[in-house]
C-alpha positions in Angstrom: -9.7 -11.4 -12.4 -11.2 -8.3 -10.5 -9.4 -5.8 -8.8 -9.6 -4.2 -5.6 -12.8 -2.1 -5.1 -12.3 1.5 -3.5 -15.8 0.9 -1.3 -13.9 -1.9 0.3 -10.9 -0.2 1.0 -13.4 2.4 2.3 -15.3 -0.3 4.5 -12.1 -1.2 5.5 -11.5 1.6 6.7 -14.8 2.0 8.2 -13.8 -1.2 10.6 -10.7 0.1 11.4 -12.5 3.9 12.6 -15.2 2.3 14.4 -12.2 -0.5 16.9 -11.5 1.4 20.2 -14.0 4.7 20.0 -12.5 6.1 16.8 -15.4 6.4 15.3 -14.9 10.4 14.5 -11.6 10.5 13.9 -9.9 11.2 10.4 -7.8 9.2 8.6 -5.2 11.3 9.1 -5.3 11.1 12.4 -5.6 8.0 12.8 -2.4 7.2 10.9 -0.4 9.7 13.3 -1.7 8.3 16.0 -0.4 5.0 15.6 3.2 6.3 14.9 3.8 5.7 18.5 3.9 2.0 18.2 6.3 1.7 15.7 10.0 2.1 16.0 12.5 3.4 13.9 14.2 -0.1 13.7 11.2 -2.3 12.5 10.7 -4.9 10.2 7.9 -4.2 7.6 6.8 -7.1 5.3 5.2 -4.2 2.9 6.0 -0.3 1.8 2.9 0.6 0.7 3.6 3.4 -1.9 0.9 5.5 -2.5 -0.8 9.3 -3.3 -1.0 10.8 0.5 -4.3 12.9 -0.9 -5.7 9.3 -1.0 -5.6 9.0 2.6 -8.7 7.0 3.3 -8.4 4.6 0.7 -4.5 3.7 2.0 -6.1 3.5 5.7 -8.1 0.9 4.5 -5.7 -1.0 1.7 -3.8 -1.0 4.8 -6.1 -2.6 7.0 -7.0 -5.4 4.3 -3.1 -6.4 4.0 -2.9 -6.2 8.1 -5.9 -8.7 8.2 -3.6 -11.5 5.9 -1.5 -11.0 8.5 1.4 -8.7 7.1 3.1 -5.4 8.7 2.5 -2.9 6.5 4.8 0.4 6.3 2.9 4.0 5.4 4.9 7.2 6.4 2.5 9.0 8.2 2.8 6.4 10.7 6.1 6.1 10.9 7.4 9.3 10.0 4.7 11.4 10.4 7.1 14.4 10.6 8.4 13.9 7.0 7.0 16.6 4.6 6.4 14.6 1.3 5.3 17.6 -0.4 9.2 19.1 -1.1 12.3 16.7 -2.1 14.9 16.9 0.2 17.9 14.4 0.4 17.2 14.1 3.6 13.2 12.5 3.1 15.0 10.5 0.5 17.3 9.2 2.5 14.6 8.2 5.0 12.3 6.5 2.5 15.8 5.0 0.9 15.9 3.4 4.9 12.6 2.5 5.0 12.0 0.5 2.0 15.5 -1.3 3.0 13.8 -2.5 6.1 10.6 -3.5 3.7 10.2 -7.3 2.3 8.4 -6.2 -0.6 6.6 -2.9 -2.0 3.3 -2.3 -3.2 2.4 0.6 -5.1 -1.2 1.3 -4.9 -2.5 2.6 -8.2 -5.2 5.3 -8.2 -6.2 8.4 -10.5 -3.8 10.2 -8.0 -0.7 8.0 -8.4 -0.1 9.5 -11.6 0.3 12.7 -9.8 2.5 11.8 -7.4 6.5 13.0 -6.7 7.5 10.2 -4.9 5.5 7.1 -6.3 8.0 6.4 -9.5 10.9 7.3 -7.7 9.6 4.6 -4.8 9.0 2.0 -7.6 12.1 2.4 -9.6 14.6 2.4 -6.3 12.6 -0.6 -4.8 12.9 -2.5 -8.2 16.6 -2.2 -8.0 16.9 -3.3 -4.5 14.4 -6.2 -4.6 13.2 -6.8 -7.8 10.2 -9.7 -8.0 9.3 -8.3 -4.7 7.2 -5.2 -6.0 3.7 -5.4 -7.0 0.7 -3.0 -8.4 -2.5 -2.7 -6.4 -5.0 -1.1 -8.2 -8.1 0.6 -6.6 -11.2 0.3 -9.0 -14.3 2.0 -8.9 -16.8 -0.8 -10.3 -15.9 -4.3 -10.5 -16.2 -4.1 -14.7 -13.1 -2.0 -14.8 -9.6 -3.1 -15.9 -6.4 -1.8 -15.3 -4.9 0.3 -17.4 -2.1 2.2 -15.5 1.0 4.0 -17.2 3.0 2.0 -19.6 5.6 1.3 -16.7 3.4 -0.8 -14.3 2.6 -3.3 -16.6 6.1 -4.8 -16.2 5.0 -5.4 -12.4 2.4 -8.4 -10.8 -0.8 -6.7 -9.9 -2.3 -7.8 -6.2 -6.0 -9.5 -6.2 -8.4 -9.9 -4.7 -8.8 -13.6 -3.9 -12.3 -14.0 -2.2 -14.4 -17.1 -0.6 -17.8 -15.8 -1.8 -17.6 -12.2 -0.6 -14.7 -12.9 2.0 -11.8 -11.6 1.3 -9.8 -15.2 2.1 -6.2 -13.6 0.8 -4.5 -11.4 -2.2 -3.1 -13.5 -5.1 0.3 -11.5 -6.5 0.2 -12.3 -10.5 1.7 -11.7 -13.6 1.9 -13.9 -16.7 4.4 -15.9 -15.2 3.4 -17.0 -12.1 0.6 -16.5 -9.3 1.8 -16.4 -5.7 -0.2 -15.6 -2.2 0.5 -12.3 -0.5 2.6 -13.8 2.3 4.8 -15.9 -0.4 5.7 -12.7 -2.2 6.8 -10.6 1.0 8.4 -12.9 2.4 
């Protein structure tokens, strides 16, 4: 199967920029714009845990989920205050909260995932909490390329890309095991 493609998270993006007059506006800003809309007790069908330096490409990953329908946690909405760059018990403890008020998690795999403080420790304590409910997204740059992510994600489903022709008509969740739609495994 092909994976995601990074130009159309970036497209998505693009769509989501150019709604309402944001058409100059940074991702970034965008994101902590919309944290007034969401409250602290909220429901979240997804986590999305991902690199924050890939803050376009997670604007628009989030914007392709949102389109199937799903409410999609990222911190800088929610909690744009949290400083991600230093553990503290107390941003685990939020993140701890926040993934307990998430369905399911889905840890978006890019070149700077593998950096990332907070991505294993995300995987590992949503794996213990829900497991079967977590799932790998990888962002590829042509649509030749495979996934080869650390040895640890390979024990997880990875999210595709299920398309109608070029529409994108939903995200099929699959491992060797099974195959389930997007709103069957975050439920």
């Amino acid at each position: 199967m092909q994976l995601f493609q990074k130009q159309e998270a970036r497209a998505a993006a693009g769509r989501y920029r150019s709604q309402g007059g944001r058409t100059f506006k940074t991702a970034d800003r965008i994101l902590r714009e919309e944290m007034s809309n969401v409250y602290s007790h909220e429901r979240f069908d997804i986590f999305l845990s991902h690199a924050s330096s890939d803050a376009d490409l997670i604007l628009g990953v989030k914007v392709l989920l949102e389109e199937q329908g799903l409410k999609v946690y990222v911190d800088w909405i929610t909690d744009a205050h949290l400083d991600r760059s230093h553990v503290t018990p107390e941003t685990a403890d939020l993140l701890r909260r926040r993934m307990r008020q998430s369905k399911s998690l889905i840890f978006v795999a890019t070149s700077a995932a593998s950096q990332s403080k907070w991505m294993p420790w995300e995987l590992g304590y949503f794996d213990g909490f829900r497991p079967d409910h977590v799932a790998i997204l990888p962002l590829a740059d042509n649509p030749q390329e495979r996934f080869q992510g650390q040895e640890y994600l390979a024990l997880y489903p990875v999210a595709y890309p299920h398309r109608i022709g070029t529409y994108l008509s939903d995200i099929l969740v699959s491992d060797s095991r099974q195959a389930k739609y997007i709103k069957s495994f975050a439920a």
